[in-house]
C-alpha positions in Angstrom: 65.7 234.4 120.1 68.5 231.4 119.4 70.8 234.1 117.0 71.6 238.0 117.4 69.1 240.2 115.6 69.9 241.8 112.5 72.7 239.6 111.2 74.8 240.9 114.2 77.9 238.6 115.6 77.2 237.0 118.4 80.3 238.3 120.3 81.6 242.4 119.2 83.9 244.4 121.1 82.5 248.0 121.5 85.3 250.9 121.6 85.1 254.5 121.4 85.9 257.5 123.4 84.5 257.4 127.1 81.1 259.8 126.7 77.3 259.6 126.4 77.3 258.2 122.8 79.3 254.7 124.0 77.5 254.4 127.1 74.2 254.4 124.7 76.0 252.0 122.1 76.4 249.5 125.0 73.1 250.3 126.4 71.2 249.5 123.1 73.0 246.2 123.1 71.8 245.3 126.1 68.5 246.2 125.1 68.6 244.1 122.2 69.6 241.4 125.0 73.3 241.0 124.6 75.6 240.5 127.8 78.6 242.1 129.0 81.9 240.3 128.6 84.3 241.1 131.3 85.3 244.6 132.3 86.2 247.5 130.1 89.4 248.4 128.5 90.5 251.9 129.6 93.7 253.6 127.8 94.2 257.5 127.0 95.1 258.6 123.6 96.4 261.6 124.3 93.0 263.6 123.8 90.6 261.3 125.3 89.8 258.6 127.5 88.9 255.5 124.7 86.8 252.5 126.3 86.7 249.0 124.9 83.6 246.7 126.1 83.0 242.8 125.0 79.7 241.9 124.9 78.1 238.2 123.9 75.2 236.9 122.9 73.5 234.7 125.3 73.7 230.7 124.7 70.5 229.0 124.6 
């Protein structure tokens, strides 16, 4: 597949706070067959741990 399914960009930045429904986010794009982009973004908002993840969309 030459383009992201679904109309999807092929580069998003994933953010949330650090727990099971972000690590599933990331994990159904990788399913889909995106890649990761670097390493995660960590900061603390004063209540939670937030995570920020780059993933692309392979080149043919």
């Amino acid at each position: 597949m030459s383009e992201p399914p679904q109309g999807l960009p092929r580069y998003r930045v994933l953010t949330g706070p650090d727990d099971e429904r972000f690590c599933r986010r990331v994990s159904d794009a990788l399913d889909l067959g995106y890649q990761l982009h670097g390493s995660p973004a960590l900061t603390f908002d004063g209540d939670a741990v937030i995570v920020a993840q780059a993933i692309l969309w392979p080149a043919d």
